[in-house]
MARZALUM-289635 format. One line per field, with one value per residue (C-alpha): residue in one letter; x, y, z. Coordinates in pm, 1 decimal, padded with zeros to 6 digits. Each point is the difference from the previous one (the first is absolute). Example, Ala and Ser with C-alpha at 12.3 -4.5 7.8 and 13.67 -1.06 7.14 Angstrom:
residues 2
residu <- A/S $
xx <- 01230.0/00137.0 $
yy <- -00450.0/00344.0 $
zz <- 00780.0/-00066.0 $
end
This chain:
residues 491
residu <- X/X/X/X/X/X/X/X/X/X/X/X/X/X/X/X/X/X/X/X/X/X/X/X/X/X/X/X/X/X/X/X/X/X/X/X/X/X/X/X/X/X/X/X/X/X/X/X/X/X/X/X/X/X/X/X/X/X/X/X/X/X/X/X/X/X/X/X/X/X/X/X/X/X/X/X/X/X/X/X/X/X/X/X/X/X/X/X/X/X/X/X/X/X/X/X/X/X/X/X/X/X/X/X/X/X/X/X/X/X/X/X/X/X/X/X/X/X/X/X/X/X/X/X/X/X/X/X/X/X/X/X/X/X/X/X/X/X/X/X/X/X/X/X/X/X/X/X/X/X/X/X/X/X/X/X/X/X/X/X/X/X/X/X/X/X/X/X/X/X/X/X/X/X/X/X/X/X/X/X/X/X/X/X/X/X/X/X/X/X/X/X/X/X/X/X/X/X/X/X/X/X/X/X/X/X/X/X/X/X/X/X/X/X/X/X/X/X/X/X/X/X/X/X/X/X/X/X/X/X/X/X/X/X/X/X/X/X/X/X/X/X/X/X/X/X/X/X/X/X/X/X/X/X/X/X/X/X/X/X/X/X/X/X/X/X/X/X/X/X/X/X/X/X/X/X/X/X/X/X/X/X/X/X/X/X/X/X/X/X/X/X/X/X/X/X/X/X/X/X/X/X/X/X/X/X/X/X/X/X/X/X/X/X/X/X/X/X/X/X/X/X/X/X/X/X/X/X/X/X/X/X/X/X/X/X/X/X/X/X/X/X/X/X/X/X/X/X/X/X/X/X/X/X/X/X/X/X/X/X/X/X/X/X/X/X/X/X/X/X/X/X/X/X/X/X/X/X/X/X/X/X/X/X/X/X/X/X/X/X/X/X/X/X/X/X/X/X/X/X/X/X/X/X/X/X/X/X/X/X/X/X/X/X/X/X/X/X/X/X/X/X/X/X/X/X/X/X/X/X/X/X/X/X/X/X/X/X/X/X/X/X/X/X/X/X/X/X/X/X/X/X/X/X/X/X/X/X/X/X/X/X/X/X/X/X/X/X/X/X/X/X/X/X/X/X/X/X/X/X/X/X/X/X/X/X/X/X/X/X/X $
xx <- 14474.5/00148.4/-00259.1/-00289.6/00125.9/00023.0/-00282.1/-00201.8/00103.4/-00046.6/-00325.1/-00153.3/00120.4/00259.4/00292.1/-00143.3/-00046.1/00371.7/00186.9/-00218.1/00101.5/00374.2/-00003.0/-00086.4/00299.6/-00224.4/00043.4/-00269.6/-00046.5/-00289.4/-00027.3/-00237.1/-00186.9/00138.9/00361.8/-00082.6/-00227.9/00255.3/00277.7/-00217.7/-00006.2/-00419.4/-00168.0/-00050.2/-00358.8/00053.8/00238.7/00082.1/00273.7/00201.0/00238.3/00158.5/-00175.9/-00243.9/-00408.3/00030.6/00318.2/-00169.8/-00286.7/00194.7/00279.8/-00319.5/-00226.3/00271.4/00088.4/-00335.0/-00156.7/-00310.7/00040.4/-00309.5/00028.0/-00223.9/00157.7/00094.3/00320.7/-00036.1/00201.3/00203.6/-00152.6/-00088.7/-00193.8/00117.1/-00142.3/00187.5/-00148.7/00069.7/-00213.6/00009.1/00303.8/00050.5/00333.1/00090.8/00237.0/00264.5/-00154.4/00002.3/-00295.8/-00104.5/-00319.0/-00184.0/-00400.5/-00104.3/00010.4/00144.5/00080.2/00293.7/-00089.9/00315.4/00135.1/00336.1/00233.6/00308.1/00325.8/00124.0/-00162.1/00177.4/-00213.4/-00315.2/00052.0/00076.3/-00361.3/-00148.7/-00171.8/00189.6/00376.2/-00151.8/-00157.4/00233.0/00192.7/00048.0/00122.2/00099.3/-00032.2/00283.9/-00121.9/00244.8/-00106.3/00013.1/-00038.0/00089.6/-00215.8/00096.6/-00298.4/00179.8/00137.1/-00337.5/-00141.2/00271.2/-00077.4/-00352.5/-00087.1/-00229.7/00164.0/-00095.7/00263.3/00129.3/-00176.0/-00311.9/-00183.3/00081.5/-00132.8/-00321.7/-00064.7/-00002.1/-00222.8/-00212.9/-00112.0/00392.4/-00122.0/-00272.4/00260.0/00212.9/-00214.9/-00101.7/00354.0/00093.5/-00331.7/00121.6/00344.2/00044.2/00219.7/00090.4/-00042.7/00325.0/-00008.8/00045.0/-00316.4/-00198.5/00094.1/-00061.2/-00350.0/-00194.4/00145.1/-00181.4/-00347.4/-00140.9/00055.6/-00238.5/-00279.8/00073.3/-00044.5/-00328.0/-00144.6/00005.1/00390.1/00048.6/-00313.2/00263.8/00245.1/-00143.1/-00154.3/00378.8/00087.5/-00297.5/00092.9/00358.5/00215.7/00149.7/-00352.1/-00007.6/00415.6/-00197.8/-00276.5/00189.9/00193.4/-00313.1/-00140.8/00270.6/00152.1/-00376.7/-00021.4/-00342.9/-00100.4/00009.6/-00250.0/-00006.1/-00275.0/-00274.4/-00189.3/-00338.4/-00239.5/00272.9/00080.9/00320.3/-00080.4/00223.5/00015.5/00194.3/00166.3/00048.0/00003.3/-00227.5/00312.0/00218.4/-00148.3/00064.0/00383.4/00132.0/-00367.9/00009.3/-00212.9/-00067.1/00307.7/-00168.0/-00159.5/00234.6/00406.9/-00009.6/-00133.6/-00286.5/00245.7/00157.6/-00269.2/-00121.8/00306.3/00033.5/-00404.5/00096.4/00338.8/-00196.7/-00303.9/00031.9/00114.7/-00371.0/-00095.2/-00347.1/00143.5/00355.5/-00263.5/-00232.8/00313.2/00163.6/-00305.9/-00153.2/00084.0/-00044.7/-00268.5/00242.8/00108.0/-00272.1/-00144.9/-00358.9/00209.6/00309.3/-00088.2/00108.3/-00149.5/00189.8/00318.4/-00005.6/-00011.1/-00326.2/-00147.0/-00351.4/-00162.4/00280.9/-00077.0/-00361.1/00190.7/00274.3/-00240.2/-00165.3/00391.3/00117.0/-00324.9/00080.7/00361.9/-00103.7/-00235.9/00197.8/00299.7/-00267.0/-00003.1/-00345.6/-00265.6/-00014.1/00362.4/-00065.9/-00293.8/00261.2/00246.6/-00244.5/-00169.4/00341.0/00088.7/-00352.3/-00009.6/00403.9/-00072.2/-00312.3/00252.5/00142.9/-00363.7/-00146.3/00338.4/-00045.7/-00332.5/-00145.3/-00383.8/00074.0/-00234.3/00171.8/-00294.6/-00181.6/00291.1/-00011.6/-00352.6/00029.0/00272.9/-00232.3/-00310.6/00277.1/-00043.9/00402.4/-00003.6/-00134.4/00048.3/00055.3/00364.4/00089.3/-00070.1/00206.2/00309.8/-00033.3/00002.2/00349.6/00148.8/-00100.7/00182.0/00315.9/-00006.7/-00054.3/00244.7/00252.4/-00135.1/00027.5/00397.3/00022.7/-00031.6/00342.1/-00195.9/-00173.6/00151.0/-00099.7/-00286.7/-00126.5/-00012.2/-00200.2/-00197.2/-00131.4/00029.6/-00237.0/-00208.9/-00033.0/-00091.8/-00246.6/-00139.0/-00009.9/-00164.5/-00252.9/-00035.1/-00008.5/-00298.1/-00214.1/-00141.9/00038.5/-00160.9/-00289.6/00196.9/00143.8/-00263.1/-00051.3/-00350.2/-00119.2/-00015.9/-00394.7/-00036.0/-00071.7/-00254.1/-00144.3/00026.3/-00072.2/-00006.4/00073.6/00333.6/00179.2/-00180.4/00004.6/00387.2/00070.2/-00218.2/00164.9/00349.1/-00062.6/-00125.2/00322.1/00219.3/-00208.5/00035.9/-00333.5/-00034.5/00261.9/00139.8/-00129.0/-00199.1/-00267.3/-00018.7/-00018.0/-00258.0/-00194.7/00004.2/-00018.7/-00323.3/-00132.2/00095.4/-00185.8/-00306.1/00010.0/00075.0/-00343.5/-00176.8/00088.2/-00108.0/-00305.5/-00108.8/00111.5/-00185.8/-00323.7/00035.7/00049.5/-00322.4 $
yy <- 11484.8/00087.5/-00169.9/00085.3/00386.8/-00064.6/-00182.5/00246.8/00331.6/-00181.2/-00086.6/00275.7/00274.0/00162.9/-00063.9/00245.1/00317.3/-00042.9/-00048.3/00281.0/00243.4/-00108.4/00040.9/00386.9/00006.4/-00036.8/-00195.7/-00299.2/-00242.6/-00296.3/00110.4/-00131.9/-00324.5/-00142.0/00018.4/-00148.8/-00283.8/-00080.5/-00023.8/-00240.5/-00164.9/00049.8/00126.0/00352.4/00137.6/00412.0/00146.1/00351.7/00158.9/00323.9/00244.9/00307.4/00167.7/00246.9/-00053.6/00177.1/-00177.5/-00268.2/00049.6/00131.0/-00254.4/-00323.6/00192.4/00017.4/-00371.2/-00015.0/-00085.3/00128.5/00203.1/00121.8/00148.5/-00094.2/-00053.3/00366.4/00186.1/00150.5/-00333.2/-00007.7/-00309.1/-00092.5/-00306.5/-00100.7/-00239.9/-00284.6/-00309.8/-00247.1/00212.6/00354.6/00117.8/00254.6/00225.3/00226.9/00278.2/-00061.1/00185.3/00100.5/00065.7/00257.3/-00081.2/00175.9/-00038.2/-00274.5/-00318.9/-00207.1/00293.0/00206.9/00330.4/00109.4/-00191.5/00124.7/-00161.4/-00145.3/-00028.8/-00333.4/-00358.9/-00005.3/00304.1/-00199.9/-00331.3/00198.8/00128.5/-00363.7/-00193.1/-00303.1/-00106.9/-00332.2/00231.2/00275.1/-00181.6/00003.0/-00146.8/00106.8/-00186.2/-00213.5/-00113.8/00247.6/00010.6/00358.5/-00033.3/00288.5/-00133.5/-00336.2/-00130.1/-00343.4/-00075.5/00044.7/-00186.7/-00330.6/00046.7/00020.6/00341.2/00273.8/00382.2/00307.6/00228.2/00192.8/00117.3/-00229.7/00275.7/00233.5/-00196.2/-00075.8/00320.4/00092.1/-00241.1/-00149.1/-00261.8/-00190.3/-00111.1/-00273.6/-00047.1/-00094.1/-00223.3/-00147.4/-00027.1/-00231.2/-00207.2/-00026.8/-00052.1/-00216.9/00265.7/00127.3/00390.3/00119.0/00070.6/00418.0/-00060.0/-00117.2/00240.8/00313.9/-00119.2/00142.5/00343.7/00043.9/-00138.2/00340.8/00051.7/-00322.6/00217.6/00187.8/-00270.8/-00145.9/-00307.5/-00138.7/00044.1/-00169.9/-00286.5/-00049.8/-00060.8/-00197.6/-00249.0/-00064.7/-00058.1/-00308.3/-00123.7/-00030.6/-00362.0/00115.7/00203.0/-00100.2/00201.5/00334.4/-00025.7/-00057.2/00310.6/00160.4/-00055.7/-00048.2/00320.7/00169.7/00085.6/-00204.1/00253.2/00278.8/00195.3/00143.8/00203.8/-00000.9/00268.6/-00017.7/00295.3/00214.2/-00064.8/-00227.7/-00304.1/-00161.7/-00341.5/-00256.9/-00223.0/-00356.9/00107.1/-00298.3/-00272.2/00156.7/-00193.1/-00312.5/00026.5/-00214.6/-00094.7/-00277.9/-00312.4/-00421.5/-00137.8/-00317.2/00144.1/00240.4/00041.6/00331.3/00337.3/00207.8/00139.9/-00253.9/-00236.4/00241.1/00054.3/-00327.4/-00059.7/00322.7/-00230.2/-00314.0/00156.2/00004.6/00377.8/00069.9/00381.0/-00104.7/-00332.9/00187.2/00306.1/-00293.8/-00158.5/00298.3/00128.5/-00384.9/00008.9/00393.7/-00044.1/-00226.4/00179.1/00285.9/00060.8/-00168.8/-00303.1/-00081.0/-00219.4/-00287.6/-00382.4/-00226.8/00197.3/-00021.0/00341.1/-00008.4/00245.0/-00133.0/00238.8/00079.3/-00073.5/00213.8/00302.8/-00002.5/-00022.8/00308.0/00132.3/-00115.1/00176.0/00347.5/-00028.7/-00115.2/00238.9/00260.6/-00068.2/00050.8/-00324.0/-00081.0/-00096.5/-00379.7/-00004.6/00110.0/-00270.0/-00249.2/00060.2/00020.1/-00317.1/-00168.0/00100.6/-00082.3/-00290.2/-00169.3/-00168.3/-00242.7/-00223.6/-00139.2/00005.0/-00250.4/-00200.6/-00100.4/-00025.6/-00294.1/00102.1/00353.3/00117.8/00124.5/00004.7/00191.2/00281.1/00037.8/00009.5/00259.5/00141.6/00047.6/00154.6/00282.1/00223.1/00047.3/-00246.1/00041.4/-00295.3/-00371.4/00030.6/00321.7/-00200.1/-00319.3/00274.7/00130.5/-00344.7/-00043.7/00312.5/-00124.2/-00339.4/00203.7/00221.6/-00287.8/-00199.8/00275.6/00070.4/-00363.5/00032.3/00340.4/-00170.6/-00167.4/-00333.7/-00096.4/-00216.4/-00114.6/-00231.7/00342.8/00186.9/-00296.6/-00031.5/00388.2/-00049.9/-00263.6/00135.4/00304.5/-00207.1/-00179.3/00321.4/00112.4/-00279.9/00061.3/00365.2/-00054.8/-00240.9/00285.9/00284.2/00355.2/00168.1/-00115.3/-00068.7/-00250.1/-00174.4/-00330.5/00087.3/-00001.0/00232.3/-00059.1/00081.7/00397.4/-00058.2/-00205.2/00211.7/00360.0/00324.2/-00223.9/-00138.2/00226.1/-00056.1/-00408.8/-00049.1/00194.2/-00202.0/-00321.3/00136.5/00070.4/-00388.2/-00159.0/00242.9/-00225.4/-00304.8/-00025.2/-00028.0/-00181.9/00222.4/-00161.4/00074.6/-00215.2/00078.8/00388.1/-00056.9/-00208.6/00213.8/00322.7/-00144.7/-00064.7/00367.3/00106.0/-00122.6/00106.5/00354.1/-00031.9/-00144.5/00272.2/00271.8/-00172.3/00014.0/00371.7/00065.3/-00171.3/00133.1/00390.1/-00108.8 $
zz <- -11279.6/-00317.6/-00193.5/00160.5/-00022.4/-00377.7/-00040.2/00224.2/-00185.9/-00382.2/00107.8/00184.1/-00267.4/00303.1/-00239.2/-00259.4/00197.1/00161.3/-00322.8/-00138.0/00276.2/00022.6/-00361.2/00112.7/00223.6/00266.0/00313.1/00055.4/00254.4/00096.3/00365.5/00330.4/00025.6/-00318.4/00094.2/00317.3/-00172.4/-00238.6/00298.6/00153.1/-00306.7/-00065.8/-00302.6/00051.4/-00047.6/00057.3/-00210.3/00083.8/-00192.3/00125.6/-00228.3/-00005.2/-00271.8/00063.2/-00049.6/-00318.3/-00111.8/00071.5/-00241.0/-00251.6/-00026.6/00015.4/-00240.2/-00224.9/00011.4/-00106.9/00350.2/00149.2/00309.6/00274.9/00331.4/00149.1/00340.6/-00033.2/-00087.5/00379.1/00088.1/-00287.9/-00099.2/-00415.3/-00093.5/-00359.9/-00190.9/-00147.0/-00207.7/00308.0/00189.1/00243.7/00197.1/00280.6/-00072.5/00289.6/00000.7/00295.4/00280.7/00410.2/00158.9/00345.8/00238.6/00123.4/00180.4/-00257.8/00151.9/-00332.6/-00261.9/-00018.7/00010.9/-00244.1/-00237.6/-00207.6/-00265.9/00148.4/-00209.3/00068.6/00086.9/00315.6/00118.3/-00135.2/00180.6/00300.6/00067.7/-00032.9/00284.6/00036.9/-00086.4/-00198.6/-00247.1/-00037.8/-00248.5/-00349.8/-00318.4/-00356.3/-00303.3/00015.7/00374.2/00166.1/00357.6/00142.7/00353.2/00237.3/00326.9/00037.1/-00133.7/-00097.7/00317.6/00151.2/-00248.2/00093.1/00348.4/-00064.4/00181.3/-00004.0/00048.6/-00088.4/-00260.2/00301.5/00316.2/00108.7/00153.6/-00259.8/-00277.6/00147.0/00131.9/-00385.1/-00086.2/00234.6/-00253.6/00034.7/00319.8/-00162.8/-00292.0/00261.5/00114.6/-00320.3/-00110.2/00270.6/-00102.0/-00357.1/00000.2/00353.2/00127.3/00357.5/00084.9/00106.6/00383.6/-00078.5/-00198.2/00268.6/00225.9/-00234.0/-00074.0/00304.1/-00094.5/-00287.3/00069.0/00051.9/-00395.3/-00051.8/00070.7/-00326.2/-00167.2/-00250.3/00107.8/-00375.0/00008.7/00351.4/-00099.4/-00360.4/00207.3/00255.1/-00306.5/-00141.3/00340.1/00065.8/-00298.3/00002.9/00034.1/00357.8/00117.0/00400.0/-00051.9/-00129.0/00212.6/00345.9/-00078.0/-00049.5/00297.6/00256.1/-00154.3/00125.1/-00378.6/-00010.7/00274.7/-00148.0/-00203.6/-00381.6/-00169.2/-00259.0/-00160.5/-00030.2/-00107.6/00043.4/00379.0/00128.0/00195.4/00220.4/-00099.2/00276.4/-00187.3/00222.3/00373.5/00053.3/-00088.9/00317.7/00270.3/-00173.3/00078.0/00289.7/00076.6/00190.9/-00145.9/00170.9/-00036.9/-00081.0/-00306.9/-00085.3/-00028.4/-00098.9/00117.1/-00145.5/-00229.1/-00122.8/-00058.9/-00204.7/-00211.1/-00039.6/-00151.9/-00215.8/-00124.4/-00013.8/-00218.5/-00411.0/-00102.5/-00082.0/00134.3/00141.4/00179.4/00110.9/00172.9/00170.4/00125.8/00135.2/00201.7/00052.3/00358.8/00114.9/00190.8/00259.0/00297.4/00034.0/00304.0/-00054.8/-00146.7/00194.3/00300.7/00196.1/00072.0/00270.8/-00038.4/-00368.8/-00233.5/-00239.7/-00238.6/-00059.7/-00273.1/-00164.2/-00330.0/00009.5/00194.6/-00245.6/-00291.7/00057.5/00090.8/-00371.7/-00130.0/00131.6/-00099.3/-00379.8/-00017.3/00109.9/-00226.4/-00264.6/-00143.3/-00159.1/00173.8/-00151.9/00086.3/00351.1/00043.7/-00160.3/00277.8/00288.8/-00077.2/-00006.6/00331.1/00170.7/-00112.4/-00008.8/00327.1/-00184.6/-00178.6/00353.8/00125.6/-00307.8/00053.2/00367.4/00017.2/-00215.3/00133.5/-00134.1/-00304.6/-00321.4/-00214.5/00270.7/-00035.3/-00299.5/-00060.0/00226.9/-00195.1/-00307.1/00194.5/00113.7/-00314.7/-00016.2/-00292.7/-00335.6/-00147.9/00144.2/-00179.1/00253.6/00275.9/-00127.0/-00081.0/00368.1/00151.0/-00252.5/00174.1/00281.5/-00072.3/-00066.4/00372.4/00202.4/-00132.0/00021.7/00360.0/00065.1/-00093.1/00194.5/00349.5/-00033.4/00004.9/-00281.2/-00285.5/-00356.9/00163.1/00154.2/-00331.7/-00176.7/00256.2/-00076.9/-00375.4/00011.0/00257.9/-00300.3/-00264.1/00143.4/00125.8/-00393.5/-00131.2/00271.9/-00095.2/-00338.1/00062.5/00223.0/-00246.6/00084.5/-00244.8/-00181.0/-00287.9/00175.8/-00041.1/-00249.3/-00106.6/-00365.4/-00235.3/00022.9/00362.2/-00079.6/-00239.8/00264.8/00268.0/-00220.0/00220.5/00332.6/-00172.7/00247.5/00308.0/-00057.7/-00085.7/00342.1/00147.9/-00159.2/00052.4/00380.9/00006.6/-00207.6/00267.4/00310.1/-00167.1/-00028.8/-00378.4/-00243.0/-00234.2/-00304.6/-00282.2/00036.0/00348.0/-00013.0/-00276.7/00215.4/00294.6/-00235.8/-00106.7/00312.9/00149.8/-00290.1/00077.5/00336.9/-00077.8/-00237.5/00258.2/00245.1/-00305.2/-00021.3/00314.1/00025.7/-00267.0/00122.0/00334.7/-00169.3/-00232.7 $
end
């Protein structure tokens, strides 16, 4: 640890702005995520840096090192950002902090007189640590033994700390994602007494938090918290033209748990088939989102059903597409994004489809792919079928029975699928034809390569460019036939 702590402070500049302030005779101290890396010996990436000189002091001690200072993350929380050559630190005063209506921000904040005090209002023992210089360890919540056993707990009472800030709940969750932890057992049971705070909260904060979470090593952790907690059920808020929307977050995911699924198929529930797609899937946001909500649409109502004794959920994949949609959509994602995800899920049953039946068409799919309009260029299309690749190989994993001859069966089920999509135009410049074929063509260009694109797409045409000059040409002439005869008819 030692080294990395050295390294880590030389490097990142922290070492200047606690000899500068102990030089003062003040008290300094790398505090939060970076202790904690450092104890599990990672490379830190926040460094946050706590002292008991005032905002002021602060500025005046660094400014007469010869340091920049700005506050731009306001003296109201104590907190100076000073400028060193290795980069921009956060210096806080040592502080407690009251609640009040807010949702996430104190509502008083006031100076505190020893670190003890400060660690004391923190959310979670494994970050209420901190270190000086030297790599003293100042630890007054047992942050390090949680940290050997590998356990989540709040810095006193659960229910107190996230009734102060609703917002620890999804860091909660997130933190067990990250770090492979377990939630201590108080934990869990506090949670439920503090969900009506989450509807205090902003949707961009909770939809941050919820992104770390996908994307951590340990995600399917996180995210089973978050949903068998009944976290994912509740709702947050976004403002929009000056009026609060209630946003539900991911009451859709709660039906999934213990859902029973063919045991011939499956090994797993609803719930934990999907976890185990989410673990199985490459820590890519777009893939980790299709993965979690890829089988949503199994158990509804129009879905679940039964065939010689057997449980079935025929139409699935289409119900749970237009499921994923709403839920992307109303997270606020983008609207590509949203399509992204959607597509995934309507379509993550194909693969198996193309695999067991020889007969089956590819080309015909996507052909029909292309004609959509989702796709703006042939290379779109040959990415989607690579996602694609990636979800059903994870999903493949996911029912407790696949293997490695399952995964490359998907992966080369995908690339075949790109080279055919990369051989079907989308747009008309897509298309091989000449640089000639406008001058040809003149004020008809337009109308022709539509006409020639709509062709290559039916494999009716070769997309070459002697072959779209060709039957450029001859479109032509037909459209001046056609003119003509307009004309002499109007004459």
């Amino acid at each position: 640890m030692s080294q990395i702590f050295n390294r880590t402070l030389l490097a990142k500049g922290g070492r200047r702005i606690l000899e500068t302030l102990e030089a003062a005779g003040k008290e300094a101290y790398l505090v939060g995520g970076a202790v904690r890396d450092l104890l599990l010996h990672k490379e830190p990436h926040d460094f946050d840096i706590v002292t008991s000189a005032r905002p002021e002091e602060v500025i005046e001690i660094m400014e007469k090192a010869g340091y920049k200072t700005t506050n731009l993350v306001g003296k109201t929380f104590g907190i100076v950002v000073v400028a060193v050559p290795e980069g921009h630190y956060e210096v806080a005063t040592f502080r407690s902090e009251v609640y009040g209506a807010d949702s996430h921000r104190p509502a008083k904040v006031t100076y505190a007189d020893s670190l003890e005090e400060d660690v004391e209002r923190r959310d979670f023992t494994i970050n209420a640590m901190a270190m000086d210089i030297n790599g003293q360890i100042y630890d007054y919540v047992e942050g390090q033994r949680d940290i050997k056993k590998r356990r989540l707990r709040t810095v006193g009472a659960p229910a107190r700390r996230f009734q102060e800030d609703a917002l620890r709940l999804f860091r909660a969750c997130r933190f067990v994602g990250q770090l492979d932890f377990m939630p201590d057992k108080s934990l869990l049971k506090a949670m439920p007494e503090a969900f009506y705070r989450v509807s205090g909260l902003s949707l961009e904060r909770v939809r941050e938090e919820l992104d770390k979470l996908l994307l951590a090593p340990s995600a399917p952790k996180g995210l089973d918290v978050l949903v068998q907690s009944g976290l994912a059920a509740c709702s947050c808020r976004i403002t929009e033209n000056g009026q609060a929307i209630e946003v539900p977050i991911l009451p859709e995911l709660s039906h999934l748990v213990n859902l029973p699924q063919h045991a011939a198929f499956h090994r797993f529930d609803g719930w934990y088939h999907t976890l185990a797609v989410v673990d199985n899937t490459p820590a890519d946001l777009l893939l980790r989102w299709a993965a979690l909500l890829h089988d949503v649409g199994k158990g509804m109502p129009d879905v679940r059903g039964f065939h010689k004794g057997h449980i079935t959920d025929y139409g699935h994949d289409e119900v749970g597409a237009d499921i994923a949609a709403e839920i992307v959509k109303r997270l606020r994602y983008p609207k590509a994004f949203a399509d992204r995800v959607s597509w995934l899920v309507r379509n993550h049953m194909h693969f198996v489809y193309f695999l067991r039946e020889p007969k089956a068409n590819a080309l015909k799919w996507v052909r029909k792919e292309a004609r959509s309009g989702l796709f703006r260029r042939s290379e779109d299309l040959a990415e989607a079928f690579k996602q694609q690749a990636y979800i059903c190989a994870a999903d493949a994993l996911g029912t407790g029975y696949g293997d490695e001859r399952s995964v490359a069966a998907m992966q080369g089920m995908g690339q075949y699928l790109q080279a055919l999509a990369r051989s079907v135009p989308i747009h008309t410049r897509d298309l091989a034809y000449p640089k000639e074929l406008p001058q040809v063509c003149g004020k008809d260009t337009g109308r022709i390569l539509q006409n020639l694109l709509l062709r290559v797409q039916n494999g009716q045409l070769e997309n070459t460019s002697e072959a779209l000059m060709a039957a450029a040409k001859k479109h032509r002439e037909r459209l001046e036939k056609k003119k003509n005869i307009a004309q002499v008819k109007e004459d």
